[in-house]
C-alpha positions as CSV (number, residue, x, y, z in Angstrom):
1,X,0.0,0.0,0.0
2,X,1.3,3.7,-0.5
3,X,1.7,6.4,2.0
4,X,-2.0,7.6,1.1
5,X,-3.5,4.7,1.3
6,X,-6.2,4.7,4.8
7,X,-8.1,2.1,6.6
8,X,-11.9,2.6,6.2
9,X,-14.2,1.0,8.5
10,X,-17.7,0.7,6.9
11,X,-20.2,-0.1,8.4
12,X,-23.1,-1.3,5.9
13,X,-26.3,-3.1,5.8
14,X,-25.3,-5.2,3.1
15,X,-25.5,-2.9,-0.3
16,X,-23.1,-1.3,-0.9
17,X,-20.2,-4.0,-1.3
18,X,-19.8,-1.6,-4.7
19,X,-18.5,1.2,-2.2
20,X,-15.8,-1.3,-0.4
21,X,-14.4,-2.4,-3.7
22,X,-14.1,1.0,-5.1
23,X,-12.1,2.3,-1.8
24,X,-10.1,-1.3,-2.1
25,X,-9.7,-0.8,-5.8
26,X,-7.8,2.5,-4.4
27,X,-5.4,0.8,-3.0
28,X,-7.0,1.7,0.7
29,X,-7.3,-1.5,3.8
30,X,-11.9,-2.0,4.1
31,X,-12.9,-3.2,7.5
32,X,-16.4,-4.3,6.5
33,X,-19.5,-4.6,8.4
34,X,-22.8,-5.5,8.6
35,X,-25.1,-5.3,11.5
36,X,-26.0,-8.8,12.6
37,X,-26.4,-8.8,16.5
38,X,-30.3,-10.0,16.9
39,X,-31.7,-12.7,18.5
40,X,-31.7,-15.3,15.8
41,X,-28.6,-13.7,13.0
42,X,-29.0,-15.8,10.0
43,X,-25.4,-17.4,8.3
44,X,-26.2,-15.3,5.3
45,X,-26.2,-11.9,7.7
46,X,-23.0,-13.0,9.9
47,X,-20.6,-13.6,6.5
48,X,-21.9,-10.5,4.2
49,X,-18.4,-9.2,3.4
50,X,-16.4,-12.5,4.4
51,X,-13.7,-14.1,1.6
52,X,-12.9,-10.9,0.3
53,X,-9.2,-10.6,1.4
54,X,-7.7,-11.4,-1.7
55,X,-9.2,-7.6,-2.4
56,X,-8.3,-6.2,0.7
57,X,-11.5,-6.3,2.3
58,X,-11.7,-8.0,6.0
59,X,-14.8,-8.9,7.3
60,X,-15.2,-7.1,10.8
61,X,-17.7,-8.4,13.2
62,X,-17.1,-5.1,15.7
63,X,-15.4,-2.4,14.5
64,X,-15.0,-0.4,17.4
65,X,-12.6,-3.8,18.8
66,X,-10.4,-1.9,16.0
67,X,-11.2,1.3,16.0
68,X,-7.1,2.9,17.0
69,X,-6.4,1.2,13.0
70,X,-9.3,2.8,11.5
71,X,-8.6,6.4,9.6
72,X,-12.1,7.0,8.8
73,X,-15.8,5.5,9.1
74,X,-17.9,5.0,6.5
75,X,-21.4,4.7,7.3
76,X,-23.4,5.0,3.7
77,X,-26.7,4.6,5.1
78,X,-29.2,6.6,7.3
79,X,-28.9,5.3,10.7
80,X,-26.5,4.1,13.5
81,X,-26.8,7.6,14.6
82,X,-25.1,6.7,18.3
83,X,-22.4,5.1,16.4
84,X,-21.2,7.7,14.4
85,X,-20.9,10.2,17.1
């Protein structure tokens, strides 16, 4: 990676994968989430974003576990207002 390059933690509901390969693409490190913490999370909502690393994008099942390697958040939906305070 070059001297420019950040880590962006992003922090998705599932959509925008587009986003994270665009900012990989860029040469940047993706920390890639999805919200999956219910009662019952589904196999399909726990690995949105996993086997990606070959494109340097890491699946991420907390974020803020990570946050001190993290230059910038990327939330590209409305909501997780608490979050992104």
């Amino acid at each position: 990676m070059s001297e420019a390059s950040k880590t962006f933690g992003i922090w998705d509901n599932g959509l925008n994968t587009p986003l994270a390969f665009a900012l990989a693409r860029a040469g940047h490190r993706i920390l890639y989430h999805t919200a999956w913490d219910q009662e019952y999370p589904t196999i399909v909502e726990t690995c949105l974003g996993d086997g990606f690393t070959d494109y340097n994008i890491e699946r991420c099942d907390d974020l803020f576990l990570q946050v001190d390697e993290i230059d910038c958040f990327v939330f590209p939906n409305r909501g997780h207002i608490g979050e992104q305070l």
